[in-house]
C-alpha positions in Angstrom: 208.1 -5.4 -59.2 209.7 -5.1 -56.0 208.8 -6.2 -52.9 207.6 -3.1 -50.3 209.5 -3.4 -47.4 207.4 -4.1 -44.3 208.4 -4.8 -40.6 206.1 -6.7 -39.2 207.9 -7.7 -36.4 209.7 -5.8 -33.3 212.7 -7.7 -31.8 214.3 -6.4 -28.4 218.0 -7.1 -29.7 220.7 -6.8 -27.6 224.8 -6.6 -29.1 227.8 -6.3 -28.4 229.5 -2.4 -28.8 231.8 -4.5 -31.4 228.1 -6.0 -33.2 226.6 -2.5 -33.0 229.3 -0.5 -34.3 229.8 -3.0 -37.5 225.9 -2.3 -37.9 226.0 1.4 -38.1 228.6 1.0 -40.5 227.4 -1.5 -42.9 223.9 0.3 -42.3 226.1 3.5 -43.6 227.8 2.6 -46.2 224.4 1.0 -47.5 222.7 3.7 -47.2 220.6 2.0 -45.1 219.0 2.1 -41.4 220.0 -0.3 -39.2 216.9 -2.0 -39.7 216.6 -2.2 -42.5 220.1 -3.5 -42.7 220.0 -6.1 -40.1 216.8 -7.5 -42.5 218.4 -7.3 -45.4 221.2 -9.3 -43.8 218.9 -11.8 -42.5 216.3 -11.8 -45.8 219.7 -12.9 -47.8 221.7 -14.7 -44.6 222.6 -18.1 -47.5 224.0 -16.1 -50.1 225.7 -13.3 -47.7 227.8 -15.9 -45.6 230.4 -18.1 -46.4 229.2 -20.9 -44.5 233.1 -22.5 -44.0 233.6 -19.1 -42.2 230.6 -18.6 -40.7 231.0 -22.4 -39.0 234.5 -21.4 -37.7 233.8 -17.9 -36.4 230.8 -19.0 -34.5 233.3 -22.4 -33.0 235.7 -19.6 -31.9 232.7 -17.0 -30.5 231.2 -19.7 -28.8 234.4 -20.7 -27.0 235.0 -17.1 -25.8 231.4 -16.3 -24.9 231.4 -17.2 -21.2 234.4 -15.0 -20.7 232.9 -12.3 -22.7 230.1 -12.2 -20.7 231.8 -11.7 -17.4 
């Protein structure tokens, strides 16, 4: 039996036009909400990422941050 898909919880989130945009489509082409797709993304986060890319993207998103946030 499936789970039934709850929130429980309400995050104040706040991305990037770039994060929010790849949302909206992933959310799309899921035929999801962007709720619901940012959970699922987070509900299956180990088996969604590669964790060789995910260590490398976040090393180079870390080094621009400062800059970005100017």
């Amino acid at each position: 039996m499936a789970k039934r898909f709850k929130a429980t919880r309400r995050v104040n989130l706040a991305l990037t036009e770039d994060g929010w945009r790849r949302v909206k489509k992933f959310a799309s082409e899921a035929g999801l909400d962007e709720g619901e797709a940012i959970s699922f993304i987070f509900e299956n986060f180990s088996s969604v990422m590669n964790e060789d890319n995910l260590t490398h993207r976040l090393r180079l998103f870390n080094a621009e941050l400062e800059d970005r946030k100017r």
